[in-house]
C-alpha positions in Angstrom: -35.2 122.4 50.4 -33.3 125.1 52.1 -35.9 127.6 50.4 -38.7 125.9 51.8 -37.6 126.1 55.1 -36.9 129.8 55.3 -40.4 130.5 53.6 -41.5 128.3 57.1 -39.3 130.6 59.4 -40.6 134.0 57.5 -44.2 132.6 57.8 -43.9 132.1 61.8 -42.1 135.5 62.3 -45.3 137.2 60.6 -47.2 134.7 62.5 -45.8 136.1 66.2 -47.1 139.8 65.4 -50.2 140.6 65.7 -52.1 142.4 62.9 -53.0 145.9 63.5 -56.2 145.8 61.7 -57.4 142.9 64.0 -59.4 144.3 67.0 -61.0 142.2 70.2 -64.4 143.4 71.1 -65.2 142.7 74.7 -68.4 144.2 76.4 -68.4 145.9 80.3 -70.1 148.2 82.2 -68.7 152.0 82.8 -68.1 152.6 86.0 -66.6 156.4 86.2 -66.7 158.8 83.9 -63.1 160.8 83.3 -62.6 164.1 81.7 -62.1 164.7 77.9 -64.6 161.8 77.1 -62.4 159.1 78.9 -64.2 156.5 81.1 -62.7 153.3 83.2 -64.5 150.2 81.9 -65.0 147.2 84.0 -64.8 144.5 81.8 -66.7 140.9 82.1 -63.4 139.2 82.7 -63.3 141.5 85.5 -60.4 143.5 84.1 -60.5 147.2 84.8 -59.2 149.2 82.0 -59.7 153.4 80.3 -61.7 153.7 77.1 -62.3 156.9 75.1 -65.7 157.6 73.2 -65.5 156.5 69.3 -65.4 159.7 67.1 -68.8 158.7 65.4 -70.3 158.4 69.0 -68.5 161.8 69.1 -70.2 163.3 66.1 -73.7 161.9 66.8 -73.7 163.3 70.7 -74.5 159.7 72.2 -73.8 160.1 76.0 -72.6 157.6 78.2 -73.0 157.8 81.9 -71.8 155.4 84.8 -73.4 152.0 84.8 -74.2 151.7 81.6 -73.5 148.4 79.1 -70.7 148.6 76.3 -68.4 147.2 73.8 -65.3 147.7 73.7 -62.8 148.1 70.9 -58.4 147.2 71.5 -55.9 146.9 69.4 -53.9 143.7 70.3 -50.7 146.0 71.0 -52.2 147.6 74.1 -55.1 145.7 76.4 -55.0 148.5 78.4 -56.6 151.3 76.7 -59.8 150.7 74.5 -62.4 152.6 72.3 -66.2 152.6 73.0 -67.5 152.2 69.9 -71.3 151.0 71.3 -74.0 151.5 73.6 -75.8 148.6 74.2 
């Protein structure tokens, strides 16, 4: 019995963090461009955030200018910051 509840309590603290290898996609719309390949995002919850090219978008020379359509990588530790990983 006792072991059952602390394989509950072990399974709730993994539960609380969140897995680095899960990443939310949301699209926007760039809306300046930065130096070094950064740009500021507006995103379609309205949210302004910075996003850096993908390294593949990097390696193929895909260019991104203001007002175009994107999607957008994050990692669920920071919202903030994001990857471009598509044109659309």
């Amino acid at each position: 019995m006792e072991e059952a509840k602390n394989n509950q309590n072990s399974a709730n603290s993994r539960a609380e963090t969140p897995d680095p290898r899960q990443k939310i996609i949301l699209q926007g719309k760039v809306v300046e461009a930065l130096p070094s390949t950064s740009f500021k995002v507006g995103l379609e919850t309205g949210h302004e955030v910075l996003a850096h090219l993908s390294g593949k978008m990097r390696m193929h020379h895909i260019k991104i200018v203001p007002g175009d359509s994107v999607e957008v990588e994050f990692s669920p530790y920071n919202l903030s910051r994001g990857r471009i990983i598509k044109r659309l």
